[in-house]
Rosetta silent file (secondary structure, phi, psi, omega in degrees, C-alpha in Angstrom):
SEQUENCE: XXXXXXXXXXXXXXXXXXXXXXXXXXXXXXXXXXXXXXXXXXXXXXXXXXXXXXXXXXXXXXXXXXX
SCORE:     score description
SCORE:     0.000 S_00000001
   1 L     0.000  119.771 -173.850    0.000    0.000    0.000 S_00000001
   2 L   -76.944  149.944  154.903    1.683    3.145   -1.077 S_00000001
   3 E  -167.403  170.052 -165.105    1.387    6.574    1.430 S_00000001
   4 E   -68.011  127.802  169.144    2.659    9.572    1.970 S_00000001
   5 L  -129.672   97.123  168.566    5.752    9.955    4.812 S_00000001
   6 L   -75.131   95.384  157.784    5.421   13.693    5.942 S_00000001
   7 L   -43.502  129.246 -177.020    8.504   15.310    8.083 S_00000001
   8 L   -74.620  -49.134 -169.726    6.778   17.201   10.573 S_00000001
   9 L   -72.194  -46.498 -148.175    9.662   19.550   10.987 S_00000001
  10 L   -87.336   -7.121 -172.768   10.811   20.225    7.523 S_00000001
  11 L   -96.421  154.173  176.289    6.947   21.211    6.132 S_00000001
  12 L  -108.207    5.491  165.293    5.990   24.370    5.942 S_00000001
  13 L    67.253   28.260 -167.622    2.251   23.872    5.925 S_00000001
  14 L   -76.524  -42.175 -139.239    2.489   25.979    2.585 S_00000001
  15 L    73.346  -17.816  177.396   -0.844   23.325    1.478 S_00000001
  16 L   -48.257  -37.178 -167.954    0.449   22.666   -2.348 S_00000001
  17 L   -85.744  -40.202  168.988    0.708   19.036   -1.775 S_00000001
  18 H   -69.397  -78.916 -153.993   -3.103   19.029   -0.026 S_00000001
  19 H   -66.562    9.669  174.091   -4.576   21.165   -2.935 S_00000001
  20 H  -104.286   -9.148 -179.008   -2.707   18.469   -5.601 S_00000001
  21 L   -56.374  102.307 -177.954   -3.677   15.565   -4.269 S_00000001
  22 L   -56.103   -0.411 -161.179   -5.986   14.056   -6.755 S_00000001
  23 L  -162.853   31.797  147.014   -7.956   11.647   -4.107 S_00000001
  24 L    51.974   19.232 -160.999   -7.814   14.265   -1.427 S_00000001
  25 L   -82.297  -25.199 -171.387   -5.687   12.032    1.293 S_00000001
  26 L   -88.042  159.952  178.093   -3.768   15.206    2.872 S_00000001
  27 L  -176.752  137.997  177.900   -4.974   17.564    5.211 S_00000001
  28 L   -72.682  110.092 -154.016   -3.208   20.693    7.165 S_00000001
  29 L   -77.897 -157.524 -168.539   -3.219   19.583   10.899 S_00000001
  30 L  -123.664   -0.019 -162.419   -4.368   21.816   14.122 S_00000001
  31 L  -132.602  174.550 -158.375   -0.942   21.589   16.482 S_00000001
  32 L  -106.845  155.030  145.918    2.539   23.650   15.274 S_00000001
  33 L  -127.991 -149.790 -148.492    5.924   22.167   14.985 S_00000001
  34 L   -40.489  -43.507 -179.434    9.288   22.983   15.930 S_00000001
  35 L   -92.081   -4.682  135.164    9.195   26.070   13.901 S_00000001
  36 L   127.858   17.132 -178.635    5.720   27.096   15.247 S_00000001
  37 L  -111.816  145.896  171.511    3.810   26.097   11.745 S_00000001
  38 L   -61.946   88.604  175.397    1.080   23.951   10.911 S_00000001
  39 L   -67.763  172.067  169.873    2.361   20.638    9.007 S_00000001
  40 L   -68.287 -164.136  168.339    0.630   18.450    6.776 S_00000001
  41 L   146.946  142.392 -157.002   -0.892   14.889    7.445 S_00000001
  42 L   -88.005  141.888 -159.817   -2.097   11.929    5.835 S_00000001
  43 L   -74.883   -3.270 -127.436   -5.649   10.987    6.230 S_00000001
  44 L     4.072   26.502  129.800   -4.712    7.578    6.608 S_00000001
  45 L   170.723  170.034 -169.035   -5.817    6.604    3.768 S_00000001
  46 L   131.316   49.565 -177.932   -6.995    6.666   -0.166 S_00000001
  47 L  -125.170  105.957 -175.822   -3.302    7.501   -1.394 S_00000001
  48 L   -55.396  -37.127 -165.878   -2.483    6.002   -4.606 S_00000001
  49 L   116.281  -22.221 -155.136    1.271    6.497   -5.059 S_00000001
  50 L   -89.671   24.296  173.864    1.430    8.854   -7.834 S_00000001
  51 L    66.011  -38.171 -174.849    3.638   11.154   -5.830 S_00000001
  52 L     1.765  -77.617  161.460    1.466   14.745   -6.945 S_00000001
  53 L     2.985  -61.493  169.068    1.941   15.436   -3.682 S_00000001
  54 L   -65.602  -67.850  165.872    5.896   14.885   -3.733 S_00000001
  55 L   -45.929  -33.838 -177.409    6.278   16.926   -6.853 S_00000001
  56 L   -76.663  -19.374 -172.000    4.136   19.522   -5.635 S_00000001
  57 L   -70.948  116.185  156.620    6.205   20.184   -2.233 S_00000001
  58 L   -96.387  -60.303 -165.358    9.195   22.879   -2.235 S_00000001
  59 L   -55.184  123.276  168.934   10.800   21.914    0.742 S_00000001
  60 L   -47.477  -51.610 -160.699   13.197   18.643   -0.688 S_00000001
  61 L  -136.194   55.576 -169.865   12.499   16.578    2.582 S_00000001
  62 L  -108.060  -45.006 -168.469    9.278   17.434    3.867 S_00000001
  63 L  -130.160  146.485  145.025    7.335   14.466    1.870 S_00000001
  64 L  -172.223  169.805 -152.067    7.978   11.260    0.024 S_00000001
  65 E  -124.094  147.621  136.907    5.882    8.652   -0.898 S_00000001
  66 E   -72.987  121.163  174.041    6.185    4.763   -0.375 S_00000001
  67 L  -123.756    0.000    0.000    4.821    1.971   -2.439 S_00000001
């Protein structure tokens, strides 16, 4: 089963990877991290694999996806 493995630290809660998701599996959480911002997190589950998500991210090591 592929999903999504979100760093907590390194996102920046910017949302590109939540508004690209074709099947809507992401979602901008309610508690801050280290740097006081509001990370992503996976829904646990509907997440295909096709990376959108991954591509869509500017921070390099915020996301990647597992299949």
């Amino acid at each position: 089963m592929a999903k999504p493995i979100i760093d907590e630290d390194c996102c920046k809660g910017c949302g590109r990877c939540v508004a690209a998701c074709p099947k809507g599996c992401l979602t901008l959480t309610d508690h801050f991290n280290k740097a006081g911002l509001k990370p992503v997190a996976y829904k646990g589950e509907g997440c295909t694999g096709c990376a959108t998500c991954f591509y869509n991210c500017p921070e390099p090591y915020a996301l990647k996806v597992e299949r």
